[in-house]
PDB file of N, CA, C and O in Angstrom:
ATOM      1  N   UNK A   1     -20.006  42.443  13.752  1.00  0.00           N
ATOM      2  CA  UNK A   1     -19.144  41.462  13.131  1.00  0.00           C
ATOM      3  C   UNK A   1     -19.892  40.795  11.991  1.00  0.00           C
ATOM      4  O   UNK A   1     -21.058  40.402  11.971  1.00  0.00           O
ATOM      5  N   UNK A   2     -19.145  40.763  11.234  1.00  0.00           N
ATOM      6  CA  UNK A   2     -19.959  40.077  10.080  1.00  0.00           C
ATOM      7  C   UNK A   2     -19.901  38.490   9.873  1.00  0.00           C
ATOM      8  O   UNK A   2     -18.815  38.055  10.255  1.00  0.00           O
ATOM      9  N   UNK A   3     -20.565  37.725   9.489  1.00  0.00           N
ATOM     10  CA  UNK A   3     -21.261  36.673   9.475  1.00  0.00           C
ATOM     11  C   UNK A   3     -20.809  36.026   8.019  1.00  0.00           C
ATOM     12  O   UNK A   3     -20.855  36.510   6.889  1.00  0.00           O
ATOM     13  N   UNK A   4     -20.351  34.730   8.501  1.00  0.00           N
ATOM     14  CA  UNK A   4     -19.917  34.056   7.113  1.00  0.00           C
ATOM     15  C   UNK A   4     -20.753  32.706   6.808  1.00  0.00           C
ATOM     16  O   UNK A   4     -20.605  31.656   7.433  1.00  0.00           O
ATOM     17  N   UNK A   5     -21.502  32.876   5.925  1.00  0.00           N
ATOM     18  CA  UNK A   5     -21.933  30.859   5.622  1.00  0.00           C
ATOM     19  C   UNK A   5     -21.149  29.641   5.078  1.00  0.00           C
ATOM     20  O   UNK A   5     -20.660  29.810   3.961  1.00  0.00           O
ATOM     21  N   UNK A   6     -20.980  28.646   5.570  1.00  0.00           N
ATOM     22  CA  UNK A   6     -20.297  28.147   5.058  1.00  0.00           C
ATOM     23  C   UNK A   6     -20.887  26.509   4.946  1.00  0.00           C
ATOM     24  O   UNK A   6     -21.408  25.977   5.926  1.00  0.00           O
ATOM     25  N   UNK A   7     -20.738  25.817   3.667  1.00  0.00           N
ATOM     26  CA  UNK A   7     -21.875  25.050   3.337  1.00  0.00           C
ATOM     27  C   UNK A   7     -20.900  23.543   4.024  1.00  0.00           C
ATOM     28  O   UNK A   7     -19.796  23.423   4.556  1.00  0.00           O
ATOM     29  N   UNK A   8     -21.757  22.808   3.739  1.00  0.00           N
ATOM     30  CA  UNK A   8     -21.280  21.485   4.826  1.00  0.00           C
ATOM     31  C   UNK A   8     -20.309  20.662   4.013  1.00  0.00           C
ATOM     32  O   UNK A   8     -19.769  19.696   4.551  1.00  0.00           O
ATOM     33  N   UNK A   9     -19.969  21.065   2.384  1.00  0.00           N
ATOM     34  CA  UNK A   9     -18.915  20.156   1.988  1.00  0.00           C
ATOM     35  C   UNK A   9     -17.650  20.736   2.232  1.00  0.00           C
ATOM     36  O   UNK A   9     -16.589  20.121   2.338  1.00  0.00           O
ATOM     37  N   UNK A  10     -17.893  22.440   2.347  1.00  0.00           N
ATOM     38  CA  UNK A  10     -16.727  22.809   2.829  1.00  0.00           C
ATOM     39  C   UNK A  10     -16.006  23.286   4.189  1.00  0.00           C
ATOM     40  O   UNK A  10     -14.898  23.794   4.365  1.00  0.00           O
ATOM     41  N   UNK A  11     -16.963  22.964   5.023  1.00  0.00           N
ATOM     42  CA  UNK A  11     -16.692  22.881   6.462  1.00  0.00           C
ATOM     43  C   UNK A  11     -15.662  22.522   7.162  1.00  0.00           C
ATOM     44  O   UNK A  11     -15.080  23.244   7.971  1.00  0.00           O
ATOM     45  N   UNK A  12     -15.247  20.813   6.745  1.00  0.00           N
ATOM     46  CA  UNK A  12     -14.087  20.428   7.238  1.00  0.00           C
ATOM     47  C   UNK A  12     -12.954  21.260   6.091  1.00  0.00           C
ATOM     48  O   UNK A  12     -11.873  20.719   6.323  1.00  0.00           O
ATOM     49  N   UNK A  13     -12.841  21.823   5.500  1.00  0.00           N
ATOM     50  CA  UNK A  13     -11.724  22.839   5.312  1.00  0.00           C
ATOM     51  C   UNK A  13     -11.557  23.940   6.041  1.00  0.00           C
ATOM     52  O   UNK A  13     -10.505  24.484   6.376  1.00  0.00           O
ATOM     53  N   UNK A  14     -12.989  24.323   6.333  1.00  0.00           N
ATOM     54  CA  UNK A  14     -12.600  25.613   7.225  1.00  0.00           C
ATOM     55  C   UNK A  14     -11.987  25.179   8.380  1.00  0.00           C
ATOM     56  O   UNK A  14     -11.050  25.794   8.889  1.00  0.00           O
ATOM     57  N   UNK A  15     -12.559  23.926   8.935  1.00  0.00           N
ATOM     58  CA  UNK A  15     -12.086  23.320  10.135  1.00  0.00           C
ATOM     59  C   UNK A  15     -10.186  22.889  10.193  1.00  0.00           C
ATOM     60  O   UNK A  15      -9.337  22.781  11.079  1.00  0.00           O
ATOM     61  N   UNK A  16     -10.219  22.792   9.131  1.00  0.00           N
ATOM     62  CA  UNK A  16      -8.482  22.578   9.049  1.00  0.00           C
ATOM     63  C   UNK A  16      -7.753  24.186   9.092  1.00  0.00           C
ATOM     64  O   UNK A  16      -6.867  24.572   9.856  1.00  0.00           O
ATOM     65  N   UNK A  17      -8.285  24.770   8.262  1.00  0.00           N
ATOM     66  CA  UNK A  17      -7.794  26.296   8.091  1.00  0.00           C
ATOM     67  C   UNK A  17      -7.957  26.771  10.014  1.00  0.00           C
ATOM     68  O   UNK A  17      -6.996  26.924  10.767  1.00  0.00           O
ATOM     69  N   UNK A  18      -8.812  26.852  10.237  1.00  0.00           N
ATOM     70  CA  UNK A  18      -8.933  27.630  11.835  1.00  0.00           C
ATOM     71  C   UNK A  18      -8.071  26.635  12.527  1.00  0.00           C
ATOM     72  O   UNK A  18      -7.291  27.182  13.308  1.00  0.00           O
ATOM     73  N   UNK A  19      -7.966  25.236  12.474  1.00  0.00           N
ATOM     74  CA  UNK A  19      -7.183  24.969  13.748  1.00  0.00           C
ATOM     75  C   UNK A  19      -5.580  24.791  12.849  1.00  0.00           C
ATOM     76  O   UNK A  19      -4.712  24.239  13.526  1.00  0.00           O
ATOM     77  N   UNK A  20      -5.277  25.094  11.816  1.00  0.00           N
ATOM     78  CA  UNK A  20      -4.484  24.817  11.336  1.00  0.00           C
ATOM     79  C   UNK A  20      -3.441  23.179  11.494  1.00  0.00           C
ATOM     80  O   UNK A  20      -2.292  22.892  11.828  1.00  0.00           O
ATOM     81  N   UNK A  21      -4.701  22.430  11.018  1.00  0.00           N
ATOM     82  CA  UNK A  21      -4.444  21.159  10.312  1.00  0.00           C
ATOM     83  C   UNK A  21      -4.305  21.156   8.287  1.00  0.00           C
ATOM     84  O   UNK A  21      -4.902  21.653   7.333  1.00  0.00           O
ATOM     85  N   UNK A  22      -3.610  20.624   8.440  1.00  0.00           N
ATOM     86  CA  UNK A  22      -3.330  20.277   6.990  1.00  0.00           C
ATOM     87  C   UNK A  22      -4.130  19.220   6.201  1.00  0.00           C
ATOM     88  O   UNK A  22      -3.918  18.070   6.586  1.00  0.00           O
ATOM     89  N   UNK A  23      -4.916  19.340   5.284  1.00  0.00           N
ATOM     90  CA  UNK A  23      -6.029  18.138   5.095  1.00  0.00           C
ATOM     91  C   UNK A  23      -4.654  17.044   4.636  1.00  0.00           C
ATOM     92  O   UNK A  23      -3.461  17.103   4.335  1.00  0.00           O
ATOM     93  N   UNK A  24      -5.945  15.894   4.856  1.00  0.00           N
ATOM     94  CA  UNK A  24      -5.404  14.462   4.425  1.00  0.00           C
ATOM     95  C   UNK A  24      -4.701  14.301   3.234  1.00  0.00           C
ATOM     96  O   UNK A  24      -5.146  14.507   2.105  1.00  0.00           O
ATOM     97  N   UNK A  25      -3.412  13.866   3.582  1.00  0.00           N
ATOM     98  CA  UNK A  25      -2.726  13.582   2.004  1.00  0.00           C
ATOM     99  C   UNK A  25      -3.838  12.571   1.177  1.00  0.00           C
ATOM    100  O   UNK A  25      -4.897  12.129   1.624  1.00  0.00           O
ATOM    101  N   UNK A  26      -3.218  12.347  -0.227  1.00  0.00           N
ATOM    102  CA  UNK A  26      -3.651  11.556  -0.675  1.00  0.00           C
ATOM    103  C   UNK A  26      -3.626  10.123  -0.573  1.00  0.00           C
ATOM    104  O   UNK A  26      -2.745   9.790   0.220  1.00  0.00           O
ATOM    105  N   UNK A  27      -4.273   9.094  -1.085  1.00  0.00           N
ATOM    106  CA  UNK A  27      -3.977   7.552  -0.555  1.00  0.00           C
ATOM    107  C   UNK A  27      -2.998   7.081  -1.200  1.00  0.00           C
ATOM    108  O   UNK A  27      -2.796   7.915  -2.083  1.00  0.00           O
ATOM    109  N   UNK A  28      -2.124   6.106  -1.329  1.00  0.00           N
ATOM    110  CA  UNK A  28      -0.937   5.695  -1.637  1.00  0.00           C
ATOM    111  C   UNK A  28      -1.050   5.051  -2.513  1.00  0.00           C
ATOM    112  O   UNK A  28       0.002   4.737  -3.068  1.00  0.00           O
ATOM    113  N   UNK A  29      -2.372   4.510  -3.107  1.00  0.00           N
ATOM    114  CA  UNK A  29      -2.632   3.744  -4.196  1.00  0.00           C
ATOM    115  C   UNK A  29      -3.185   5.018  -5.788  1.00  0.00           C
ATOM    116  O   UNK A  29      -3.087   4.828  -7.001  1.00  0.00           O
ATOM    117  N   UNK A  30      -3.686   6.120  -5.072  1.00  0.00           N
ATOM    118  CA  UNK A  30      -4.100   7.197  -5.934  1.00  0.00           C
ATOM    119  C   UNK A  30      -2.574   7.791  -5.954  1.00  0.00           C
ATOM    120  O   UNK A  30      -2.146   8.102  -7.066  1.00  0.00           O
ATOM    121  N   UNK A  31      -1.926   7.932  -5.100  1.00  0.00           N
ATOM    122  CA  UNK A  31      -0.056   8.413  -5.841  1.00  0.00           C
ATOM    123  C   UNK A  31       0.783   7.389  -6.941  1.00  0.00           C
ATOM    124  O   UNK A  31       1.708   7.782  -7.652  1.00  0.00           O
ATOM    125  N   UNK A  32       0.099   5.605  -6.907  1.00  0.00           N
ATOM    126  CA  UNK A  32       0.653   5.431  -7.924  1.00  0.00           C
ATOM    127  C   UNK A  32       0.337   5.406  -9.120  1.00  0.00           C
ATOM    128  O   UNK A  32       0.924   5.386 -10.202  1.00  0.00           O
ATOM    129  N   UNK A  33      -0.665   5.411  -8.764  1.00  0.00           N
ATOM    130  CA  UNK A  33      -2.056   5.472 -10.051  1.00  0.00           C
ATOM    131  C   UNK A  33      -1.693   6.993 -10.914  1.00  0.00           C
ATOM    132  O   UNK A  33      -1.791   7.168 -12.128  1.00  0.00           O
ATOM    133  N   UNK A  34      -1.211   8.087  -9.775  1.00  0.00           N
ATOM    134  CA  UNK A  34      -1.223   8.876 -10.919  1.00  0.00           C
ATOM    135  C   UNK A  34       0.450   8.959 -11.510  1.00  0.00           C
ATOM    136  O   UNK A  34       0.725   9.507 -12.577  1.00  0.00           O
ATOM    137  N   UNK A  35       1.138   8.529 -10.909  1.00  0.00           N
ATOM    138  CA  UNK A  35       2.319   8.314 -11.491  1.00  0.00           C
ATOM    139  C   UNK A  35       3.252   7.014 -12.019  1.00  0.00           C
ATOM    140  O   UNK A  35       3.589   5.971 -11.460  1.00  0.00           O
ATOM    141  N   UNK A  36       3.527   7.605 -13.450  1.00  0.00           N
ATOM    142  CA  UNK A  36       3.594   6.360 -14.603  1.00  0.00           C
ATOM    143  C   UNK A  36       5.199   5.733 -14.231  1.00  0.00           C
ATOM    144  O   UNK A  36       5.397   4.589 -14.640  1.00  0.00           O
ATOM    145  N   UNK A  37       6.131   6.285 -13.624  1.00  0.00           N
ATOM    146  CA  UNK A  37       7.320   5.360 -13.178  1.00  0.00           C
ATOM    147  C   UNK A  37       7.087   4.652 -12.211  1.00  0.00           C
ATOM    148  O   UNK A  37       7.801   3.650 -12.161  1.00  0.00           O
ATOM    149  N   UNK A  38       5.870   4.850 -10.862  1.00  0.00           N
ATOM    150  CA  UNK A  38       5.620   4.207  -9.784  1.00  0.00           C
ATOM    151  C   UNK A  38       4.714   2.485 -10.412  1.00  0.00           C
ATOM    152  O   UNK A  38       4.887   1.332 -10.019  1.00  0.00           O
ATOM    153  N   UNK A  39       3.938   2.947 -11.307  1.00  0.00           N
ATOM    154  CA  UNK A  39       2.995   2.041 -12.088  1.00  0.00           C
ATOM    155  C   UNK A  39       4.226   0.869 -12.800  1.00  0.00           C
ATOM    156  O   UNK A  39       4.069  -0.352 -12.830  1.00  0.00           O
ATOM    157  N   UNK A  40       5.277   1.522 -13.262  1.00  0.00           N
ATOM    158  CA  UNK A  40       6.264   0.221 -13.853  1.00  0.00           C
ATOM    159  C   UNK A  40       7.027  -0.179 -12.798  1.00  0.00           C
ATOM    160  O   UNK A  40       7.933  -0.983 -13.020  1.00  0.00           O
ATOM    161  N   UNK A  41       6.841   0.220 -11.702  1.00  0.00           N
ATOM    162  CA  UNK A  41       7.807  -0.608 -10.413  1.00  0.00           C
ATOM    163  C   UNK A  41       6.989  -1.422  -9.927  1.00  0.00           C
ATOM    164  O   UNK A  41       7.111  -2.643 -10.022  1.00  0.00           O
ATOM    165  N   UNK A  42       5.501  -0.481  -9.004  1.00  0.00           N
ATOM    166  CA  UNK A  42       4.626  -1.835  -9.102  1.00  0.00           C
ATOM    167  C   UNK A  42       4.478  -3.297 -10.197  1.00  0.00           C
ATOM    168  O   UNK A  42       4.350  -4.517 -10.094  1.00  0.00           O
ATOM    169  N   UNK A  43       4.565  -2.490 -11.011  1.00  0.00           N
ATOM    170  CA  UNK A  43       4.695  -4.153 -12.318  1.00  0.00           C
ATOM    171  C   UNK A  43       5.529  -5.160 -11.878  1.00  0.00           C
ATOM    172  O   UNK A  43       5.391  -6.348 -11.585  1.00  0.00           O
ATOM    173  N   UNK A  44       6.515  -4.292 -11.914  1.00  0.00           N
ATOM    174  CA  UNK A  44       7.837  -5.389 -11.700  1.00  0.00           C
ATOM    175  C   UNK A  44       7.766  -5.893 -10.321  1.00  0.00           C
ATOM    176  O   UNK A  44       8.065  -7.071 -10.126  1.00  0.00           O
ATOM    177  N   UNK A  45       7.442  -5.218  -9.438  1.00  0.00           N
ATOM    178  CA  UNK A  45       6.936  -5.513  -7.957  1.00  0.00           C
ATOM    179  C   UNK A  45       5.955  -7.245  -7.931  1.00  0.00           C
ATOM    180  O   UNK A  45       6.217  -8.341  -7.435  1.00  0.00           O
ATOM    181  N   UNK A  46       5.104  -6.850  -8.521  1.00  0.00           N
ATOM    182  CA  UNK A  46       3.822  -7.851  -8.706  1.00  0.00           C
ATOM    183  C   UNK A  46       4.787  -8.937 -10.004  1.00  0.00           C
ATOM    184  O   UNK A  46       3.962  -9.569 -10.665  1.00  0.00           O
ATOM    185  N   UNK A  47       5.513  -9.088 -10.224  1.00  0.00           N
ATOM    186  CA  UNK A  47       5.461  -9.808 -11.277  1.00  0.00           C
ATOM    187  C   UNK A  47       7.026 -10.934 -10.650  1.00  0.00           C
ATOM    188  O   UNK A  47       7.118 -12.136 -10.899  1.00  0.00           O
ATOM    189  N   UNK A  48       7.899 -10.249  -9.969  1.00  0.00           N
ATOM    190  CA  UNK A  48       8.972 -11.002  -9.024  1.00  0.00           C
ATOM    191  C   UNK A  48       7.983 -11.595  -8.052  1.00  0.00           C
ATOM    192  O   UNK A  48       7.998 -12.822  -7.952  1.00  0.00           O
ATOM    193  N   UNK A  49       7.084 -10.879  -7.285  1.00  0.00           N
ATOM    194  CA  UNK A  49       6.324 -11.443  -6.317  1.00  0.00           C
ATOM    195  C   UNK A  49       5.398 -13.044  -6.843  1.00  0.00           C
ATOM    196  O   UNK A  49       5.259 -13.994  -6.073  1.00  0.00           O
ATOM    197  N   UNK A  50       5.088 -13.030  -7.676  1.00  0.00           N
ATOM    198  CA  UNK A  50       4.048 -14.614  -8.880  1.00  0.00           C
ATOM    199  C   UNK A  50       5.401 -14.844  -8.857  1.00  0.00           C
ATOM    200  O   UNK A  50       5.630 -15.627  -7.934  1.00  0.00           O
ATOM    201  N   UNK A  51       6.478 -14.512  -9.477  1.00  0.00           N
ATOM    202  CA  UNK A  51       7.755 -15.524  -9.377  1.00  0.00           C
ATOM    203  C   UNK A  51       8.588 -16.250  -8.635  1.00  0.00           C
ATOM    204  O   UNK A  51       9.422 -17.108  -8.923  1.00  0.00           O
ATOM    205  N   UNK A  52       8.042 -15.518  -7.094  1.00  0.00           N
ATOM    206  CA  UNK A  52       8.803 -16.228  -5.877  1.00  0.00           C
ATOM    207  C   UNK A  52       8.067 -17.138  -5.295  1.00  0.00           C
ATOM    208  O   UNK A  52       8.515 -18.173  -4.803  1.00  0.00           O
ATOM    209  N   UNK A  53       6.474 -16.686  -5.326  1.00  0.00           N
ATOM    210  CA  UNK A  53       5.851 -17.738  -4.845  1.00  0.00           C
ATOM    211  C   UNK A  53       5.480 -19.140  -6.036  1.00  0.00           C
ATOM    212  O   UNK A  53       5.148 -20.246  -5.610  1.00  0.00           O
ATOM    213  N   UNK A  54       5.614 -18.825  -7.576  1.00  0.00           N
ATOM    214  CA  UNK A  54       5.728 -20.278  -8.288  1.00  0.00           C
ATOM    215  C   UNK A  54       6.844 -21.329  -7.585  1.00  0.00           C
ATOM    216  O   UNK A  54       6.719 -22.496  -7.213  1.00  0.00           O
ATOM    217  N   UNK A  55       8.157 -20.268  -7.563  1.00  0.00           N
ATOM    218  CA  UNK A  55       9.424 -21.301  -6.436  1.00  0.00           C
ATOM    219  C   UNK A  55       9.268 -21.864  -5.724  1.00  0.00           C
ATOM    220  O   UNK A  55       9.648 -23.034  -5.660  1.00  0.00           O
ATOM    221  N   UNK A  56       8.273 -20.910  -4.396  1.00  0.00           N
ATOM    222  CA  UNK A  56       8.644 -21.529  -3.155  1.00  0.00           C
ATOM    223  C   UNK A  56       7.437 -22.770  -3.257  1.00  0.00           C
ATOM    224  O   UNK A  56       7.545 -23.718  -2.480  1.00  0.00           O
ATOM    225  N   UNK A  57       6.379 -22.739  -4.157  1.00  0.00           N
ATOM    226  CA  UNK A  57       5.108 -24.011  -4.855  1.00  0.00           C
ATOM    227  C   UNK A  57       6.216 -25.129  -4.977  1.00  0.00           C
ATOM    228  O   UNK A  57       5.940 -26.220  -4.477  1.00  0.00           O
ATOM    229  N   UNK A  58       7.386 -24.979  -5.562  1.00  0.00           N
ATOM    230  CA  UNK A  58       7.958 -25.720  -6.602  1.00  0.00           C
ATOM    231  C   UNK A  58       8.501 -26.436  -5.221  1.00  0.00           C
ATOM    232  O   UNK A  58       8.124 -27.593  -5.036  1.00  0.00           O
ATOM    233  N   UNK A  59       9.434 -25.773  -4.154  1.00  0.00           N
ATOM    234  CA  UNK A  59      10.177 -26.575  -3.241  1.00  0.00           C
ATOM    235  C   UNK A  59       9.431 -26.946  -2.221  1.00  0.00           C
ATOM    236  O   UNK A  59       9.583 -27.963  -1.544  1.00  0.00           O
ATOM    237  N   UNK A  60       8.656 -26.161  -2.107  1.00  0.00           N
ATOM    238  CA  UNK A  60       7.510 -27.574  -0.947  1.00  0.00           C
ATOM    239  C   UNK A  60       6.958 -28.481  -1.750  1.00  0.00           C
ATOM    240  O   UNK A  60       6.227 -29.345  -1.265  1.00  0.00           O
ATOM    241  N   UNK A  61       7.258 -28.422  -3.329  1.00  0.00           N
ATOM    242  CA  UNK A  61       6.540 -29.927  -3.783  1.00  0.00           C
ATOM    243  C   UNK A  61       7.655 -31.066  -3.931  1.00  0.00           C
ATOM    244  O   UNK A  61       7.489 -32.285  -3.898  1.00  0.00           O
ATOM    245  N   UNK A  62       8.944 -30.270  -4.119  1.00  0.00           N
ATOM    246  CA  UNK A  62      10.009 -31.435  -4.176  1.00  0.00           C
ATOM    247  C   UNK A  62      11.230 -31.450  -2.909  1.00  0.00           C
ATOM    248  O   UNK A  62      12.058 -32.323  -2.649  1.00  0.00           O
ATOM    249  N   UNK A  63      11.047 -30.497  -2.438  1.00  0.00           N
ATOM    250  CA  UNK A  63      12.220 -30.357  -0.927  1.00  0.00           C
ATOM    251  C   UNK A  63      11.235 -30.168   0.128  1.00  0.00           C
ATOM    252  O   UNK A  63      11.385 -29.047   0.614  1.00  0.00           O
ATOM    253  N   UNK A  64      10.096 -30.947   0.785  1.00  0.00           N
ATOM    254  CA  UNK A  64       9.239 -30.348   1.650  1.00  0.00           C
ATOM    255  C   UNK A  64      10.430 -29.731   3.133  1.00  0.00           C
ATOM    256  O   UNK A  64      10.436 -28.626   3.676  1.00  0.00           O
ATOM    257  N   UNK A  65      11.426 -31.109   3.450  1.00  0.00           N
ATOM    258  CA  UNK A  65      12.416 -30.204   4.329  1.00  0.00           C
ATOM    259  C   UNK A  65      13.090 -29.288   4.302  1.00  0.00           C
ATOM    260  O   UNK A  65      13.555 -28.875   5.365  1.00  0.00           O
ATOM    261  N   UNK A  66      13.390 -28.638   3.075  1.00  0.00           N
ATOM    262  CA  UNK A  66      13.750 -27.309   3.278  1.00  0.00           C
ATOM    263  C   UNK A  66      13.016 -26.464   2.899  1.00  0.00           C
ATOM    264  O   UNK A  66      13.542 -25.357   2.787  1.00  0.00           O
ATOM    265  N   UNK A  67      11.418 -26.576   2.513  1.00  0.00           N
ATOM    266  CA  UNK A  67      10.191 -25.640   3.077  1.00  0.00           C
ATOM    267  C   UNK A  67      10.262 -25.452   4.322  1.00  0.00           C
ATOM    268  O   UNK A  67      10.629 -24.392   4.829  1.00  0.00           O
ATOM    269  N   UNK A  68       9.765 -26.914   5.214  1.00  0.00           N
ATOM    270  CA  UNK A  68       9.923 -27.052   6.656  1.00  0.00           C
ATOM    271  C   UNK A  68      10.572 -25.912   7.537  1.00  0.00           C
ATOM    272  O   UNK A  68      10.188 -25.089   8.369  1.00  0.00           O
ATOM    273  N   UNK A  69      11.723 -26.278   6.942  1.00  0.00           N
ATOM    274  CA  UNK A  69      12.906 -25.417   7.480  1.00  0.00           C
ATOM    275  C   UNK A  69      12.970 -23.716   7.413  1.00  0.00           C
ATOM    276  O   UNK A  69      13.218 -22.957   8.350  1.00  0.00           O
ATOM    277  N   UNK A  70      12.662 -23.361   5.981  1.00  0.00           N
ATOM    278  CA  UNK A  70      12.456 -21.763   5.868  1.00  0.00           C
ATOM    279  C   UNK A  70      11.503 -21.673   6.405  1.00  0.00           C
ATOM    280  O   UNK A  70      11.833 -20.982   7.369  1.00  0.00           O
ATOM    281  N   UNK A  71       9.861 -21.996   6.571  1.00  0.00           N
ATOM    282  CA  UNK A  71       9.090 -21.768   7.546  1.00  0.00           C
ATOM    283  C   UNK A  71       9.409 -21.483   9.269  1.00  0.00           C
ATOM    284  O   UNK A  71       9.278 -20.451   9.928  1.00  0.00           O
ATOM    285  N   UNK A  72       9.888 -22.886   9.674  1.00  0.00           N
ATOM    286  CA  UNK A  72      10.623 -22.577  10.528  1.00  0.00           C
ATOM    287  C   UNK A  72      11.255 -21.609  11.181  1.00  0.00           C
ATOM    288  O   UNK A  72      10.801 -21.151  12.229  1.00  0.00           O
ATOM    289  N   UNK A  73      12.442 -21.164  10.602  1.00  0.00           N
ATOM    290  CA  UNK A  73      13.340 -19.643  10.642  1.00  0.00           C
ATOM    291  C   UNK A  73      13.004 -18.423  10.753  1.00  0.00           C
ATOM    292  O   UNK A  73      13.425 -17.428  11.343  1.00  0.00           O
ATOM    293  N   UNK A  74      11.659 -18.847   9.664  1.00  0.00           N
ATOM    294  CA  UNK A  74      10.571 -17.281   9.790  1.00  0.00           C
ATOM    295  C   UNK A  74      10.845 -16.600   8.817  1.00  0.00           C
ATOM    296  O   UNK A  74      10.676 -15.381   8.797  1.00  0.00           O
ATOM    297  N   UNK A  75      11.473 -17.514   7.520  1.00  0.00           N
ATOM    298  CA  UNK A  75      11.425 -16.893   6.333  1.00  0.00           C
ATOM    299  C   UNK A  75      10.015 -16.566   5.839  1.00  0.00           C
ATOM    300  O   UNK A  75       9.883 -15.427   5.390  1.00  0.00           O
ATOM    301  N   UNK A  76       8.864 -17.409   5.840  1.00  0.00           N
ATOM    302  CA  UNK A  76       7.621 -17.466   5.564  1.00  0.00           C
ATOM    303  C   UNK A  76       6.655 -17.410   6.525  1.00  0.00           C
ATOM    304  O   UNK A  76       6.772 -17.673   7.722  1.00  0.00           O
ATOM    305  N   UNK A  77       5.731 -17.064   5.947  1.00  0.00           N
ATOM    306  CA  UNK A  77       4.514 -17.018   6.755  1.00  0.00           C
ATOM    307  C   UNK A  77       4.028 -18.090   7.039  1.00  0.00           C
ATOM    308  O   UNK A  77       4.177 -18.906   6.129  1.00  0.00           O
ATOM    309  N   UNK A  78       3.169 -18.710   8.461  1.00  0.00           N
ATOM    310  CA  UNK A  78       2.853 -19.410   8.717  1.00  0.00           C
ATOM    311  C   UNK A  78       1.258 -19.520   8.457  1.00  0.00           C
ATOM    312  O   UNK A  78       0.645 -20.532   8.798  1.00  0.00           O
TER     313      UNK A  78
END
C-alpha cells in the first residue's frame, strides 16, 4: 500500500475529507465585509441604531416615567 505525507496545515482537511465533514463556513463578519450591499445595510443598521438610542437618552431625560415604564415591560435592557 502506498504511503501518503501529509503536512500539518493540511491535515485538518484531510480530516474533513475522510470523515466527510464539511470545513467551517466563513465568519459572518468576513461575509459582510466581502459583500458591498450587506456593508450598506449594516450602515443603515448602525446608524437607526445611534438614532434610537439618542431618543430613548432624550425620554429618560424628560419622561423618566415612561422610561420607567418601557424598561419595565421589557422593552429595554436592564
Amino acid at each position: 500500500m502506498k504511503r501518503y505525507k501529509i503536512s500539518e496545515g493540511n491535515f485538518q482537511k484531510f480530516w474533513d475529507f475522510i470523515t466527510g465533514k464539511k470545513p467551517a463556513p466563513k465568519p459572518i463578519q468576513k461575509v459582510i465585509d466581502d459583500d458591498p450591499e450587506l456593508k450598506k445595510i449594516m450602515k443603515d443598521y448602525e446608524k437607526i441604531n445611534s438614532d434610537t438610542i439618542v431618543q430613548l437618552n432624550r425620554i429618560k431625560k424628560e419622561n423618566p416615567d415612561i422610561y420607567d415604564y418601557l424598561k419595565k415591560a421589557g422593552f429595554l435592557s436592564k
